[in-house]
N, C-alpha and C positions, 0 to 999 in steps of 0.2 A: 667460536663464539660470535652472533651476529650479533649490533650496535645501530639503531637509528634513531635519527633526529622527526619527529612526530611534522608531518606538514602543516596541521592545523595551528600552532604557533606562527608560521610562516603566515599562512592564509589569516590571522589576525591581525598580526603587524603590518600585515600590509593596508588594511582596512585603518588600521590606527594611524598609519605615513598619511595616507589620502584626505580622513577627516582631518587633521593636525594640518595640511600643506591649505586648505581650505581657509583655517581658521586665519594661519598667518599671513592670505590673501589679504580678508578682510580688515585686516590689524593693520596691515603695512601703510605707511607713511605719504601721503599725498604728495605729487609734484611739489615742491616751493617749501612742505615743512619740515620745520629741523629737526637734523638727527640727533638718537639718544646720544648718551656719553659712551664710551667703552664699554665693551663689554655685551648691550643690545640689549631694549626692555623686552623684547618676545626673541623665542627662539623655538628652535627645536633640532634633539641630536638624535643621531642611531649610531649604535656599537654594535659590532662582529665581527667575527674572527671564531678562533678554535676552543673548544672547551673540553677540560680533563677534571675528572672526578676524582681525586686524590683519595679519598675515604665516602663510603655510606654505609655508615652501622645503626642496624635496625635489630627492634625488640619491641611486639605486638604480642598482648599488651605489653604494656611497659616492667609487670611483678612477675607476670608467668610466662611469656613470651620467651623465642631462642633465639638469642642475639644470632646475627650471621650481614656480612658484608652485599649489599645489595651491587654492588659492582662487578660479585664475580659472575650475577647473571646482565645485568643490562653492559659491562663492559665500561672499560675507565673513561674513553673516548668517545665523550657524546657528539662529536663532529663539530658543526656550527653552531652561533647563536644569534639571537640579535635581541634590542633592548634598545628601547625609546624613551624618550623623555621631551617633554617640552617644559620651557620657563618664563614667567611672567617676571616682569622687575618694578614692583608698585610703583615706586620712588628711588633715590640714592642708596637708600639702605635697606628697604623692606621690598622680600621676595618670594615667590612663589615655585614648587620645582611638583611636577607629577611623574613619576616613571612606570613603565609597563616593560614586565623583565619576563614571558614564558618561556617553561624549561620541561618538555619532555620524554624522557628516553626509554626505550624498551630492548630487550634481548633475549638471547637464548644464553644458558652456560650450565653449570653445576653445584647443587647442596653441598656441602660437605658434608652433614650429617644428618637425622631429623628432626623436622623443625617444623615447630607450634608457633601457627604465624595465624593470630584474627580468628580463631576459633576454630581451624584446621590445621591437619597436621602431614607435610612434606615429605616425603621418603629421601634419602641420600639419592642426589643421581642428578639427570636432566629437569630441569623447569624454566619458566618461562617470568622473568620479572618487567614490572614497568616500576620507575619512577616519573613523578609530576611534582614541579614545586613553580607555580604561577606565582609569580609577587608584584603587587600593586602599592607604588606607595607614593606620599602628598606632603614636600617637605617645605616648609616655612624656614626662612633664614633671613636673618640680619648682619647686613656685611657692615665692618667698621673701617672709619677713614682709613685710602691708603698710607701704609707709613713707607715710604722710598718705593722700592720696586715690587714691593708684596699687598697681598691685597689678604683678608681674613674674613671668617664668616661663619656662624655658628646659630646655631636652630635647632628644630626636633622635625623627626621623620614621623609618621606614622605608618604602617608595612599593614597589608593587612597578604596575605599568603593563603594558599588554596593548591594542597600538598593531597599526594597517594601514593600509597606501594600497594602494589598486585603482584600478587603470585598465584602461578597456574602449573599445572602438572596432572598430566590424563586426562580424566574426569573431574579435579579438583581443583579448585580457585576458592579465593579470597581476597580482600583487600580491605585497606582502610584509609576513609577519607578525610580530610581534615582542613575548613578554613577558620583561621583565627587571628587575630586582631596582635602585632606587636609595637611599642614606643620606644623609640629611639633619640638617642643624642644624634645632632648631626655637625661636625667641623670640615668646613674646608678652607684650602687656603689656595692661592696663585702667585707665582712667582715672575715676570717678566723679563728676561733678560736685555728684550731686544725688543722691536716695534713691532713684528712679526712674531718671534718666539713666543709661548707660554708656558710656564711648566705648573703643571697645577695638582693638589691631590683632592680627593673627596672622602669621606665618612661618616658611614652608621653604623652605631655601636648599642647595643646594651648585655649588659654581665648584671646575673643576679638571681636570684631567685628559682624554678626549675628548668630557666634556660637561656641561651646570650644568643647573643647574632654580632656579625665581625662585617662588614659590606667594605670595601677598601678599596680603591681604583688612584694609579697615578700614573697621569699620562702627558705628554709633553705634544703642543697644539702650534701648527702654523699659519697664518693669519695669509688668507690663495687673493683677498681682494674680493671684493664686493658681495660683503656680506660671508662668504666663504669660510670652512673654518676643518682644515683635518689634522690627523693628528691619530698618535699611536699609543699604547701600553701596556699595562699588567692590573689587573681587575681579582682577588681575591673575595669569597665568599665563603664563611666558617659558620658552623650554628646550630640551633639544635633545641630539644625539649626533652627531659629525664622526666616522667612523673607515673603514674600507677596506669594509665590509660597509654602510655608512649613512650617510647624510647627510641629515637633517631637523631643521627648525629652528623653531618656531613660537610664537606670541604673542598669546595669548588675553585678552581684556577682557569683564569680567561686569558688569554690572547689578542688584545683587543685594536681594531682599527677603528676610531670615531670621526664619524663627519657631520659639520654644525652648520646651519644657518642661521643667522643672528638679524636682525632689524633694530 
C-alpha cells in the first residue's frame, strides 16, 4: 500500500511563512520602544512532526451510501505535517488567533467489499483513494488575570474546512467535495513552572447537533531567548458529520514539534 503527503500543502505554507514573516517585520517594535508584557502582542508559530490517521469512516451519501474505512486505501500514516498560525494581542486581555492547518493524503490499497460511493459503484479489489481536509480558522479569546503561575483563556473559534474523498478504480472515479462553515468553543490555559518552562493546553470543541469536532493540543514550551520559543507535544483531532448528504468520521493524532516567534 502506497501513502503520500500531497506537496502543494507544503508549496502553501510556505507562501503563508513568507507573507506572515513580512507582516511581523512591519509590526516589530522600533529601536528605544517598549516591549509587550509576556507572552508577545504579534507572533507567529508552525507545527510538524508525524501524523497517524487512527480511523476515517466514510459513507457517500450519507442514507445510501457503503460505509468503508478510507484508510485502508490512502494508509494510516500520512507522513508529515505542518500548521501555522499567527496572533495578534489587542490589549491585556483581548486577542486574536488565525490558523492554516492543510491535510492531504492519497493511496493505493484494497475494498473490502462493493461500494456505492457518490453515485458510483466499486468493485471488491484495488482502488485508489484521496482524502483532503484543509481547515482555516479565526479564534477570538479573552484571557483572565493570572492567578499564581496559571494563565486562562476562553473564546470561540470559527473553522471554516474545505474536505474530499475520491475514489478511483479503472475507468471509474468519484468524489465529493465539501467546504463548510463550523463554531466552536475555544479554552486554553498556560502553566508556568519556571521562567523558561511553559506547559500549556489549547481547544476547540463543539458536540451537538449532526456533528462535533474535538481539536486538542498540549505541549510543553521553552523559552531559546530573543524572542524564540520551541517546544514539543501531542495534538489530537476527532470529528465529523452524520446527515443524509454525508457521513464521515475521522481521528487524527499528531506528533508535534512547535516553533514561535513572539514580539
Amino acid at each position: 500500500m502506497e501513502s503520500r503527503f500531497e506537496g502543494r500543502s507544503r508549496r502553501g505554507i510556505g507562501i503563508v511563512v513568507v507573507a506572515v514573516a513580512f507582516a511581523l517585520q512591519s509590526l516589530a517594535p522600533l529601536p528605544g520602544q517598549a516591549a509587550e508584557p509576556s507572552g508577545g502582542r504579534i507572533g507567529i508559530g508552525l507545527e510538524t512532526g508525524a501524523l497517524r490517521l487512527a480511523r476515517n469512516d466514510a459513507r457517500i451519501p450519507g442514507d445510501t451510501g457503503t460505509e468503508f474505512d478510507v484508510t485502508t486505501l490512502t494508509g494510516e500514516d500520512a507522513g508529515a505535517f505542518v500548521r501555522v498560525d499567527a496572533h495578534w494581542r489587542i490589549d491585556a486581555r483581548h486577542g486574536l488567533r488565525v490558523v492554516l492547518a492543510p491535510l492531504e493524503v492519497s493511496g493505493t490499497g484494497r475494498l473490502a467489499r462493493e461500494t456505492r460511493f457518490a453515485g458510483a459503484s466499486f468493485a471488491p479489489g484495488e482502488a485508489e483513494g484521496t482524502y483532503r481536509f484543509d481547515a482555516y480558522k479565526l479564534t477570538y479569546r479573552y484571557t483572565f488575570p493570572e492567578r499564581g503561575r496559571w494563565r486562562w483563556g476562553v473564546g470561540f473559534t470559527a473553522l471554516v474546512r474545505d474536505a474530499k474523498i475520491e475514489l478511483a478504480q479503472g475507468g471509474t472515479s468519484a468524489k465529493d467535495e465539501n467546504v463548510g462553515f463550523v463554531p466552536a468553543l475555544h479554552v486554553s490555559g498556560e502553566y508556568g513552572p519556571s521562567e523558561r518552562w511553559t506547559f500549556g493546553f489549547d481547544f476547540d470543541g463543539l458536540a451537538g447537533g449532526p456533528g462535533r469536532l474535538l481539536d486538542l493540543a498540549l505541549k510543553l514550551h521553552y523559552d531559546l531567548g530573543g524572542n524564540w520559543h520551541v517546544g514539543g507535544g501531542y495534538r489530537t483531532l476527532e470529528g465529523g458529520a452524520d446527515t443524509d448528504e454525508v457521513f464521515n468520521f475521522a481521528w487524527l493524532n499528531y506528533a508535534v514539534l512547535d516553533i514561535r516567534y513572539r514580539l
